[in-house]
C-alpha positions in Angstrom: 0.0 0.0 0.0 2.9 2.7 0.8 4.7 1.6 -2.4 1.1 2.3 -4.7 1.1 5.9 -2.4 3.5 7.5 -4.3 3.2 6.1 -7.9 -0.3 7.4 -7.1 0.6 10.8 -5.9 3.0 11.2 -9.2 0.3 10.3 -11.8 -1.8 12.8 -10.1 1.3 15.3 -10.6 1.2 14.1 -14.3 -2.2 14.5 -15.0 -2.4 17.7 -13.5 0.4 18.8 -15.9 -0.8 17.8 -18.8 -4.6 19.8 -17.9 -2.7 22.9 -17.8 -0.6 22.2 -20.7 -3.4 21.6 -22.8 -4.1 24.4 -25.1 -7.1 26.6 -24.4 -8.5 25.2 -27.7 -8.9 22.4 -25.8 -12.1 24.0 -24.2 -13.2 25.5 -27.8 -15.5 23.2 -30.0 -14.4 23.7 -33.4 -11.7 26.5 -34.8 -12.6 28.3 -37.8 -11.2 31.4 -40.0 -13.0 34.9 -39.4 -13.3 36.0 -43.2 -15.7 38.6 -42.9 -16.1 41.6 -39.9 -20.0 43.1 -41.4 -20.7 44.5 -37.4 -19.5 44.5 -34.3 -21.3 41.8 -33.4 -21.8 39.9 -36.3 -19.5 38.5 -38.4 -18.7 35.3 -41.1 -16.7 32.2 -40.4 -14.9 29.6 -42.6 -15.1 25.7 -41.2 -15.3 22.9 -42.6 -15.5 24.1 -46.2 -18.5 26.3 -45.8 -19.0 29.7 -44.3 -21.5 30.7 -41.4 -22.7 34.0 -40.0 -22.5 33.8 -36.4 -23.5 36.3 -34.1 -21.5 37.1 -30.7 -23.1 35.2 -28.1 -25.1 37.4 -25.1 -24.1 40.7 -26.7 -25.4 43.6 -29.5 -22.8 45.7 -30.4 -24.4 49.1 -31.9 -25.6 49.4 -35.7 -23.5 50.9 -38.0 -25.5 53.8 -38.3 -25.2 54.3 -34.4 -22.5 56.2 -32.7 -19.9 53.7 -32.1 -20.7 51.1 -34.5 -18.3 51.7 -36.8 -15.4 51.7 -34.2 -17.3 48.4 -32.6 -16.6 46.6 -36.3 -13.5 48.1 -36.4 -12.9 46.9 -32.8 -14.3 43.4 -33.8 -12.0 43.4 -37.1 -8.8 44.0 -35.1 -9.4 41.5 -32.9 -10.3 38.6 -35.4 -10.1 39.3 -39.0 -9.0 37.4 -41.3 -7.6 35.2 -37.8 -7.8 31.2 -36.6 -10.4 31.5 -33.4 -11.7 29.0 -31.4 -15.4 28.6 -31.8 -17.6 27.6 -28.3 -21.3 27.2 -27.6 -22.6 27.6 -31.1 -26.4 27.4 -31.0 -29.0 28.5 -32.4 -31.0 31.7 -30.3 -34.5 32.5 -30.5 -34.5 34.2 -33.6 -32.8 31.4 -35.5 -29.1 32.9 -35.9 -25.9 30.9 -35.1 -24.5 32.3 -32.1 -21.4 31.5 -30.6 -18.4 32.7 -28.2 -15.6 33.8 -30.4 -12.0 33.2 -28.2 -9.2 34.3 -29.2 -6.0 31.9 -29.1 -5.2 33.5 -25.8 -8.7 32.3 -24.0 -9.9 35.7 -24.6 -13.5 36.2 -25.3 -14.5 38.7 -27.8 -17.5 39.5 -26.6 -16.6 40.7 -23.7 -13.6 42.1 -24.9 -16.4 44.8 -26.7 -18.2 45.3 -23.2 -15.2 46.3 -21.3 -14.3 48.9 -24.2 -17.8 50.1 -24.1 -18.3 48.8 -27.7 -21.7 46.4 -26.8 -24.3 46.1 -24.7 -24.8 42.9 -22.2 -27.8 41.0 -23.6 -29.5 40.3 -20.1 -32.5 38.2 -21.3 -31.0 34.2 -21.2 -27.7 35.3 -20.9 -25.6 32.8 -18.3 -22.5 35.2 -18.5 -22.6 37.2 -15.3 -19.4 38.6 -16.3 -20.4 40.6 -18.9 -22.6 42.1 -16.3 -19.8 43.4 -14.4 -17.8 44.4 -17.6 -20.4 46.6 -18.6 -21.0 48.0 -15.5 -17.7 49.5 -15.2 -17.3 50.6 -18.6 -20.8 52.8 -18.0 -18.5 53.7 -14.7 -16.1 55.0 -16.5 -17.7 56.5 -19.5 -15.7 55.0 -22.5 -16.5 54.7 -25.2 -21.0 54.5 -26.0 -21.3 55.4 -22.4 -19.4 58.6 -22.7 -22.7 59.5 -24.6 -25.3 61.0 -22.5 -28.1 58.7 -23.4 -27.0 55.9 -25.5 -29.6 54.0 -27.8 -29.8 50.4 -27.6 -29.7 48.8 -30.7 -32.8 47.1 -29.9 -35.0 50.0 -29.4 -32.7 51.7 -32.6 -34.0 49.2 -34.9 -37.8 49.3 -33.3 -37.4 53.3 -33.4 -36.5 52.8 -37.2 -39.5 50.9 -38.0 -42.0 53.0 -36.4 -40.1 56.6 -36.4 -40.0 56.7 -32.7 -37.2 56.4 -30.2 -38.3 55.3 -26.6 -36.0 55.0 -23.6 
């Protein structure tokens, strides 16, 4: 029993090794190539042989036609285009689009990469991602970037506004 103790003790050792080791990809569930950049929030992926919109998962990144959307695809672009990422969680949302977490080779999210720049908005509504809740949060704290406006537009309510030539806060 004392001999099995430590062979024990060093395959935990090894194991454990080989977890951290493991590239973060590891985690992902398919990489792909970001060809495309259209919005902030949106963008086209290569896998497989076929390409895919897929939307960033539990956020909305302004319109273009909204302050800050532009620099939210630019943000987006700088981050991914034309880049391997790891793809996570893609599934389907309510309103049929591919949604996803977009990672970045380093484990980074993109997602809420755009939150803590002030770039996106924190879908609350079946979102499982408290942390986005925080990121947002202190970029309204700290006024960057679509919080530095005084009363920033949703994109949500931007699109209703658009359709019945009313904005409503």
């Amino acid at each position: 029993m004392i001999a099995k103790t430590p062979w024990l003790w060093r395959l935990g050792i090894i194991v454990g090794v080989l977890i951290l080791a493991h590239p973060i990809g590891a985690w992902a569930d398919f990489q792909a190539r970001v060809i495309a950049v259209h919005e902030g929030d949106r963008l086209t992926i290569r896998h497989d042989g076929r390409n895919e919109i897929v939307y960033l998962k539990d956020i909305d990144c302004p319109s273009l036609k909204q302050p800050y959307g532009e620099q939210a695809r630019h943000a987006t672009a700088a981050y991914v285009g034309n880049r391997e990422v790891m793809i996570n969680m893609l599934q389907r949302d309510r309103e049929g689009r591919n949604t996803a977490n977009i990672l970045l080779s380093d484990g980074r999210n993109i997602g809420r990469e755009l939150v803590k720049e002030g770039l996106a908005w924190w879908q609350r509504t079946g979102s499982g991602d408290r942390r986005l809740a925080e990121l947002e949060e202190l970029a309204r704290a700290s006024g960057i970037g679509l919080w530095s406006e005084p009363h920033p537009i949703p994109p949500w309510k931007w699109k209703a506004a658009k359709k019945t030539g009313r904005y409503s806060n």
